[in-house]
N, C-alpha and C positions, 0 to 999 in steps of 0.2 A: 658477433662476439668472437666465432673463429677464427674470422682476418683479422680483427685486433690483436688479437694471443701471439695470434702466428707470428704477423708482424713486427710486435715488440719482442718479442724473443727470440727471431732472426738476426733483429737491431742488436738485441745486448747480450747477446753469447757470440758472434761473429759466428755462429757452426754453418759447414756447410749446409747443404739439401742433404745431403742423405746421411748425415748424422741426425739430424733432427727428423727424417724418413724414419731410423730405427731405433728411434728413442722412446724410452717406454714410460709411464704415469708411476712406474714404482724408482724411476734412475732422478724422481726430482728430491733436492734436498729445502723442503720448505726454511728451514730454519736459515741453512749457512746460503740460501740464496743462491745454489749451484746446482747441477749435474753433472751426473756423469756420462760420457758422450763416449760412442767407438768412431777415430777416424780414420784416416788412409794407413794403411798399410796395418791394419788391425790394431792398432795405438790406441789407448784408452787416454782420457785427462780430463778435469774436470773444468767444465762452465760455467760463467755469473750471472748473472741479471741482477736488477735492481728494481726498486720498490714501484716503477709506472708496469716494469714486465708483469711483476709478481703479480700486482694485482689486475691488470688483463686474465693472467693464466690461472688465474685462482678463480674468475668469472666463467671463464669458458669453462673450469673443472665445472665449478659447482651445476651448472646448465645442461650438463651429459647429463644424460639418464641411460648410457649405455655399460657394460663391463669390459670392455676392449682393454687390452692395455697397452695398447697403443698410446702415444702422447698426443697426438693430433690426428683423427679421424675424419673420415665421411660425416657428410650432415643427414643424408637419405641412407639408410641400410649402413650405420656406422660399422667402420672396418679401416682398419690403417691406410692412410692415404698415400697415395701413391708419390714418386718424386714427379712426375707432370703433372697431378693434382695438386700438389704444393706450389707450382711454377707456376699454372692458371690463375690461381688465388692473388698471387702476383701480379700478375696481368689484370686481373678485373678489378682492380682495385686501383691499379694506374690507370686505367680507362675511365673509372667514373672521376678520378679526379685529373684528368683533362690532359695529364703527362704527356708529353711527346715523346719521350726518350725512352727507350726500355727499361724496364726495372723488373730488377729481378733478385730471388734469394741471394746470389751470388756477388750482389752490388752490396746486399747490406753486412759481408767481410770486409770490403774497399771501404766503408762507410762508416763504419766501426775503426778500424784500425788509423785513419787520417781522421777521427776525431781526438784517438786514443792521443796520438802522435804530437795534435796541437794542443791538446791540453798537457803538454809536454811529458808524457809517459814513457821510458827508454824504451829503446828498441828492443832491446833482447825480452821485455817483458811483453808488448805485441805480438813479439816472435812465440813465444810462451801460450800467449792467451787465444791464438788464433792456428796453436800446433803446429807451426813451420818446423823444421828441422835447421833450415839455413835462414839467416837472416838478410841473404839478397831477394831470397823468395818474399818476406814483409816487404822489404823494400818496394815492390813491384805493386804491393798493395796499396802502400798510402802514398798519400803528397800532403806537403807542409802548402796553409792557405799563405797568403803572402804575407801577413802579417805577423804570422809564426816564424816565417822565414827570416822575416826581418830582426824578429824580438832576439832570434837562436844567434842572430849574426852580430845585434850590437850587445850579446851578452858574451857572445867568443871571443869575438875579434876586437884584440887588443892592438892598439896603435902606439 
């Protein structure tokens, strides 16, 4: 249940590892679907998920029997998990499903923001949703798949 949580709400807030490292059980907002997150350079703003995270993370809440308040803990001697404990979780989880490639917290900002992108979401609001200050820095995150590229090009470019 804890690598699903994790994993879906790595997916749909884009936050790095160690905003989700120091995010705590009382920074969720059940209702509006968000939290609030600290990231670089001590910047606070707030995160979304939606209804497959919520209910992941509302499973793994209910299943604690610890009082941490921490968001994501140890399974043995629960206590706030570390940012290489968060990384492993990642890793064993691509190893049981056979992955070759590395995957990690940090893929699922790239992975978020180029879904964000092709389901045609502006830039400045990725930029937004993923707390870049610059929007060359988004840029760097996503790619349009080629069909999106295509659709952005016969929808621009006027002949």
């Amino acid at each position: 249940m804890l690598e699903h949580a994790l994993v879906e709400f790595f997916f749909a807030t884009g936050c790095r590892v160690g905003e989700i490292h120091k995010l705590n059980r009382g920074a969720i907002d059940w209702q509006r679907g968000s939290a609030n997150v600290i990231g670089k350079g001590n910047k606070e703003r707030e995160v979304y998920f939606g209804s497959k995270a919520r209910i992941w993370l509302q499973r793994y809440m209910d299943s604690r029997k610890d009082s941490d308040c921490a968001l994501f803990v140890t399974e043995r001697n629960p206590h706030r998990m570390s940012i290489h404990q968060i990384q492993y979780i990642f890793n064993r989880v691509a190893g049981r499903c056979g992955l070759q490639y590395r995957v990690s917290p940090h893929k699922m900002r790239h992975t978020l923001a180029t879904v964000l992108l092709n389901q045609g979401a502006p830039l400045v609001a990725v930029q937004s949703i993923l707390g870049h200050d610059k929007p060359e820095t988004t840029q760097l995150y996503a790619s349009l798949s080629g069909s999106a590229r295509q659709q952005a090009y016969l929808r621009y470019f006027v002949q």
